[in-house]
C-alpha positions in Angstrom: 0.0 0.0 0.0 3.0 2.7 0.9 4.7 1.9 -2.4 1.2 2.4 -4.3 0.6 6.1 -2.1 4.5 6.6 -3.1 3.9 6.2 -6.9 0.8 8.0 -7.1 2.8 11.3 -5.6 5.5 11.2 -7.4 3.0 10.2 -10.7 1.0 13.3 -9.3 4.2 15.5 -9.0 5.6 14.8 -12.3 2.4 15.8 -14.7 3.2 19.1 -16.5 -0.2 20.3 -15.2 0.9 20.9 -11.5 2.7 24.2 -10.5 3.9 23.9 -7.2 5.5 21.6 -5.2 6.0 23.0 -1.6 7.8 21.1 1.0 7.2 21.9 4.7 8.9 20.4 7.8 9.1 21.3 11.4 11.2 19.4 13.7 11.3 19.9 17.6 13.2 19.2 20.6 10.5 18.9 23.4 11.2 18.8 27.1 8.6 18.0 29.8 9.6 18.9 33.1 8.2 16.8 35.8 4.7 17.6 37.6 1.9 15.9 39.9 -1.2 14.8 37.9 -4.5 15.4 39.4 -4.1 12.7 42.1 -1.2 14.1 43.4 1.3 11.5 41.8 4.4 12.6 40.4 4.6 12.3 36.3 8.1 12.0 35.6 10.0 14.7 32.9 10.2 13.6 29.6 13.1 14.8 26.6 12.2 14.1 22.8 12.7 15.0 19.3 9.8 15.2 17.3 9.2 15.7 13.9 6.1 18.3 14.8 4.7 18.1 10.4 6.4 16.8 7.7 3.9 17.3 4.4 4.4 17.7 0.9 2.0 20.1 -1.4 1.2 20.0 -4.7 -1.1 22.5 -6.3 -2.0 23.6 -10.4 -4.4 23.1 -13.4 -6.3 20.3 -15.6 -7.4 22.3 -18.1 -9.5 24.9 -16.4 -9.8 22.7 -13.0 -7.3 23.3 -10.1 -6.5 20.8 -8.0 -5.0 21.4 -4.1 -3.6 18.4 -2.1 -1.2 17.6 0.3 0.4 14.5 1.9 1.6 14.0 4.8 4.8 12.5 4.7 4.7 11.3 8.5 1.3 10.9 9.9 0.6 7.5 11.6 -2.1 5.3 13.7 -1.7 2.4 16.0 -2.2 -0.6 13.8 -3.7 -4.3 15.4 -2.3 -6.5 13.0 -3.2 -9.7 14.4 -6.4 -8.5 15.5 -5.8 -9.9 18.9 -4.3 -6.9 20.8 -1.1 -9.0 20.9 1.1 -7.4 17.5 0.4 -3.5 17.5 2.9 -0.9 15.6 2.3 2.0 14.0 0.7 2.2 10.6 -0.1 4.3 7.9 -3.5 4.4 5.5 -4.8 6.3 3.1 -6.7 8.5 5.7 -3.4 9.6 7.4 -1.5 10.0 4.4 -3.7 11.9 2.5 -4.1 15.2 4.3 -6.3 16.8 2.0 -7.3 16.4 -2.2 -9.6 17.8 -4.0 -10.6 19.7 -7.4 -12.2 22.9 -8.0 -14.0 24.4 -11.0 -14.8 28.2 -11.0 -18.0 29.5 -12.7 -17.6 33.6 -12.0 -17.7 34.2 -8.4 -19.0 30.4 -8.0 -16.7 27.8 -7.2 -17.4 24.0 -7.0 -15.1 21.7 -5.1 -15.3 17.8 -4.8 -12.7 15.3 -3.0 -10.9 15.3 0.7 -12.1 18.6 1.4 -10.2 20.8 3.7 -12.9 21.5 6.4 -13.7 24.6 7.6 -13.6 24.1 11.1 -11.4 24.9 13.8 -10.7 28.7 13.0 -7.1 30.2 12.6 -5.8 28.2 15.0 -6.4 24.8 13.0 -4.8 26.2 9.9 -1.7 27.8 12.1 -0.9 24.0 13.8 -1.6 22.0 10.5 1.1 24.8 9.0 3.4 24.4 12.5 2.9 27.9 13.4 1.7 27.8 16.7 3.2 26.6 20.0 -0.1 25.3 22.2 -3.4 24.1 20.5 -6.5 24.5 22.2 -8.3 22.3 24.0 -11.0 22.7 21.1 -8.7 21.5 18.3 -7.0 19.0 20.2 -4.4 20.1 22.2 -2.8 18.0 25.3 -2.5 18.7 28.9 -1.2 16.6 31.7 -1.9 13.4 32.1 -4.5 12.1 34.3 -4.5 9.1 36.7 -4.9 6.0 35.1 -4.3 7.7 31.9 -1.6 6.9 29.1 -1.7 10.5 27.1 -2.5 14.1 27.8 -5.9 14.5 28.8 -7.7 16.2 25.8 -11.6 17.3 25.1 -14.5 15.2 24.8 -15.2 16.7 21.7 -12.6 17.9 18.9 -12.9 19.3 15.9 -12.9 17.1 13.3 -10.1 15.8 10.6 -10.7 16.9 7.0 -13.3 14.7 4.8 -14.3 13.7 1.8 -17.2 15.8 0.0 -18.3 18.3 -2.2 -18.6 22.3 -1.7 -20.0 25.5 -3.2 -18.3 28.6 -2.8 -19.5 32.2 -3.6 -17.2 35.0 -3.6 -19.8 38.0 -2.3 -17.0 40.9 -3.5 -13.4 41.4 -3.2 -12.6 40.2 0.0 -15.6 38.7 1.0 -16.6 34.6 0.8 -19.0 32.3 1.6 -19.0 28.3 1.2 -20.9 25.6 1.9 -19.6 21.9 2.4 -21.5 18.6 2.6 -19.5 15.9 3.7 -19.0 12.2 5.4 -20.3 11.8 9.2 -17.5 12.0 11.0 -17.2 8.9 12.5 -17.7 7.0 8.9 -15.8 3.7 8.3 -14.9 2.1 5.6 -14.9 -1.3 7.1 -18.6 -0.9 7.9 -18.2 -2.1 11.7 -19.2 0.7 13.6 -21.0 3.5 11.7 -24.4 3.2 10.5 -23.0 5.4 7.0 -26.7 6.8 7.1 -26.2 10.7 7.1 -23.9 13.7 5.9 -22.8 16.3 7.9 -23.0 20.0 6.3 -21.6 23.3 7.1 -21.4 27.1 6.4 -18.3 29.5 6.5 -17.5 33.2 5.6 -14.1 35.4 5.4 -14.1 38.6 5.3 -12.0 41.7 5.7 -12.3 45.2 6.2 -10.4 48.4 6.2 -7.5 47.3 3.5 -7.3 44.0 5.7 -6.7 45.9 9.2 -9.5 43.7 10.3 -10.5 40.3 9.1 -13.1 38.1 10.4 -13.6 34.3 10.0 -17.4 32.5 10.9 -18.3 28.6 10.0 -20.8 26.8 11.9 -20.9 22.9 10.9 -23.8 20.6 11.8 -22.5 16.6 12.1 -23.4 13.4 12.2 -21.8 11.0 14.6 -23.8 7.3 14.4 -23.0 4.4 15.6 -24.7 0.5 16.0 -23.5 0.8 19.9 -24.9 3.8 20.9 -27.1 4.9 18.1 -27.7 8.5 16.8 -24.9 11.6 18.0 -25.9 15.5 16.5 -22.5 16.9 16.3 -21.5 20.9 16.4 -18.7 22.9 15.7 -19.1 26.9 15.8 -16.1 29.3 15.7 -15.6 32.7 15.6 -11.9 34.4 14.9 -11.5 38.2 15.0 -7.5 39.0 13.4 -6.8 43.1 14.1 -3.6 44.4 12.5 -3.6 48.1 14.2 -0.1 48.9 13.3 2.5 47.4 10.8 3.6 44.0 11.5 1.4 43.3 14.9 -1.5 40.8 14.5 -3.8 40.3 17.1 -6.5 37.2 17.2 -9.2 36.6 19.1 -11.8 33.5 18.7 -13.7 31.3 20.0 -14.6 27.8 19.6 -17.7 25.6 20.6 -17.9 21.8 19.9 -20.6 19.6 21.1 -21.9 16.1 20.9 -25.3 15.4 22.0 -26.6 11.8 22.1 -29.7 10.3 21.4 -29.4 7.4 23.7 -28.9 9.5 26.6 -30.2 12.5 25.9 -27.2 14.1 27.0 -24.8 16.7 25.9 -20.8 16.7 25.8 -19.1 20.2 25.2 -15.7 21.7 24.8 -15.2 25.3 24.5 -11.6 27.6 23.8 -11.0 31.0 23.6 -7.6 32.2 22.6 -5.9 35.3 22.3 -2.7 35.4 20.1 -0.3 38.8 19.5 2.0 38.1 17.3 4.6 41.0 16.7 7.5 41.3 13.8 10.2 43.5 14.0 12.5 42.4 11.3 14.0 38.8 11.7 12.3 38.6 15.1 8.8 38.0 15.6 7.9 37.4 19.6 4.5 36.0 20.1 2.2 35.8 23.1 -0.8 33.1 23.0 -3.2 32.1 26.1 -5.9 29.8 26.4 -9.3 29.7 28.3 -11.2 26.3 27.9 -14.2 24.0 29.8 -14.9 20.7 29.0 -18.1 18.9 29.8 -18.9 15.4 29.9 -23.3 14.1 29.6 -23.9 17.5 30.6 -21.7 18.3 34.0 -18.7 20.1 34.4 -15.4 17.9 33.6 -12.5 20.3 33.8 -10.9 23.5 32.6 -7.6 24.5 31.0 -5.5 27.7 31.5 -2.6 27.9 29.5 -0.5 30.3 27.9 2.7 30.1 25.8 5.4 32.6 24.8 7.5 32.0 21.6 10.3 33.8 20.0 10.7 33.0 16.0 14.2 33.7 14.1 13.7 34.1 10.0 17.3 35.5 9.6 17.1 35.9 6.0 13.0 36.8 4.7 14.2 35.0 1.2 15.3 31.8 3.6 13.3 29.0 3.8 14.5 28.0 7.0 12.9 29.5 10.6 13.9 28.8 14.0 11.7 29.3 17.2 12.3 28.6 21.1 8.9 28.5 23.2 8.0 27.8 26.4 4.6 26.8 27.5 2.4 26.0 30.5 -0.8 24.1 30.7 -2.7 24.2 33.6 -5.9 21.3 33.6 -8.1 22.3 37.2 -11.9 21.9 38.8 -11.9 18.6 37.8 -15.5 17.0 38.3 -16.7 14.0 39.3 -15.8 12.1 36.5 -12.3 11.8 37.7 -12.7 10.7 41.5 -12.4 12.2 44.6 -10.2 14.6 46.1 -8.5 15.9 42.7 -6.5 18.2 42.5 -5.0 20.8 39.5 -2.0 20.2 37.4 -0.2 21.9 35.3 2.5 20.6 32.4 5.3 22.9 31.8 7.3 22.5 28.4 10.0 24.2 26.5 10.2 23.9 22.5 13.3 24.5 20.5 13.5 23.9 16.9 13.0 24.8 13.2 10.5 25.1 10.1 11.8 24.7 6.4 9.0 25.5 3.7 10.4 25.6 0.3 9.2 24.8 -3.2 11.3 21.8 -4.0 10.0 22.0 -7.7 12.2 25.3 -8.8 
């Protein structure tokens, strides 16, 4: 299966019709320092290298078609092979591989899509940690915190935005800087296999950019409606709303501000899980440095009571020595602090909070010139 994804790239990457082929990679050192989880047990520091994205681009024209993709060149999942629980490595499909592809056709200010879409979910902040461009993800869109007792990874949020799916869009372009789209795609539990989901419905969803003031402000709404079935537990009516604000009030300072909403609500129980984020991000540059501040405000909820909140904040320094280089290096350090946990985790809890540092380096080039 790899060698057939392998040929199909490189197949892709060699037709006359595409016209650019970027490369982007960012690859960390990550160290954990020790800290108590939320049963007052010590979780002992950790020191890694991590290869944060590795994914290759490829982007032109069949005749008056464009096609977008992109591959990710390291992206795994943990594999069962035997089926028994007894022989499981890390694997690749087709899923993981392929991050996103799809063809568009224009028709004026219409614009027809069909394939992987991207999914416009998620905000700025999904696009800035597919890209590597941002140094603590929200609870929201995934991001880890400390881990739990009795748990084997960061504790995340009962409900996350979801990965990008197949389906087809429309997209209307209302003026100049100023766009709608619509997307119907896959339930987001679908499998292929046919062992869990039902298959049954589509999820759909509605997004608009726009900017104002020669781009000093820019503004960024989508509000997704999902499907979640399953044999075991039956029907799940998904949610995802968010809502970025991006203010540039002076030259070379960017500020965000968004919020995100993602809920699951099933029909067996009648009963509602929620995770919310907002975030604030100021990013400044001032020539080859660009210092950026980022904290996070999030509550998770489990059947409908409170599970826990996250504080956490990081602070980043990013070194583009040359701006025709390809190559940027960044140091961050962030802390994320998981509290109020409720009953869900036991008795006598208590907060915890992960502190990490982040040295390391993004290349994006287009390895085609």
């Amino acid at each position: 299966m790899k060698k057939l994804l392998a040929m199909a790239v490189m197949s892709l990457a060699a037709t006359q019709a595409m016209a650019g082929v970027k490369l982007v990679v960012r690859s960390d050192y990550l160290y954990t320092g020790n800290y108590d989880n939320n049963a007052g047990a010590e979780v002992e520091s950790s020191s890694v290298f991590t290869p944060d994205v590795a994914r290759m681009y490829f982007s032109g024209n069949v005749g008056e078609a464009v096609i977008d993709s992109a591959f990710n060149l390291r992206s795994f999942v943990i594999g069962d092979i035997d089926g028994a629980g007894t022989s499981v490595q890390k694997v690749m499909t087709v899923d993981t591989f392929v991050e996103h592809l799809f063809i568009t056709k224009n028709h004026g200010d219409w614009s027809f899509s069909g394939g992987k879409l991207w999914m416009n979910v998620g905000g700025f902040e999904r696009r800035a940690f597919y890209d590597g461009d941002t140094y603590l993800t929200s609870l929201a869109n995934g991001g880890m915190g400390g881990t739990a007792a009795g748990g084997l990874l960061g504790l995340t949020g009962s409900v996350l935005t979801p990965e990008n799916s197949s389906g087809i869009s429309a997209a209307y372009k209302i003026a100049e800087n100023h766009k709608v789209e619509v997307q119907l795609y896959n339930q987001v539990n679908r499998d292929s296999a046919l062992l869990t989901s039902t298959n049954k419905r589509h999820s759909y969803g509605l997004a608009y950019w726009g900017s104002f003031a020669e781009k000093m402000f820019q503004t960024y709404l989508s509000y997704n409606l999902g499907a979640g079935d399953d044999r075991a537990t039956g029907g799940h009516e998904l949610s995802y709303i968010a809502a970025g604000f991006r203010i540039a009030p002076m030259e070379g300072l960017n500020i965000d501000l968004e919020y995100l909403s993602n809920t699951d609500k099933s029909s067996a129980t009648d009963t509602k899980d929620e995770t919310t984020s907002t975030i604030l991000e100021a990013r400044y540059k001032m020539g080859m440095w660009t210092p950026i501040l980022k904290y996070e405000m999030s509550t998770d909820k489990a059947a409908d009571n409170d599970n826990f909140k996250r504080d956490a904040w990081a602070l980043a320094l990013e070194l583009t020595p040359k701006a025709e280089d390809a190559f940027r290096y960044h140091v961050a350090y962030t802390s994320i602090k998981d509290r109020d946990f409720g009953a869900g985790f036991g008795a006598n809890t208590e907060d915890m909070t992960k502190n990490m540092i982040t040295v390391g380096f993004k290349y994006v080039g287009d390895i085609a010139k």
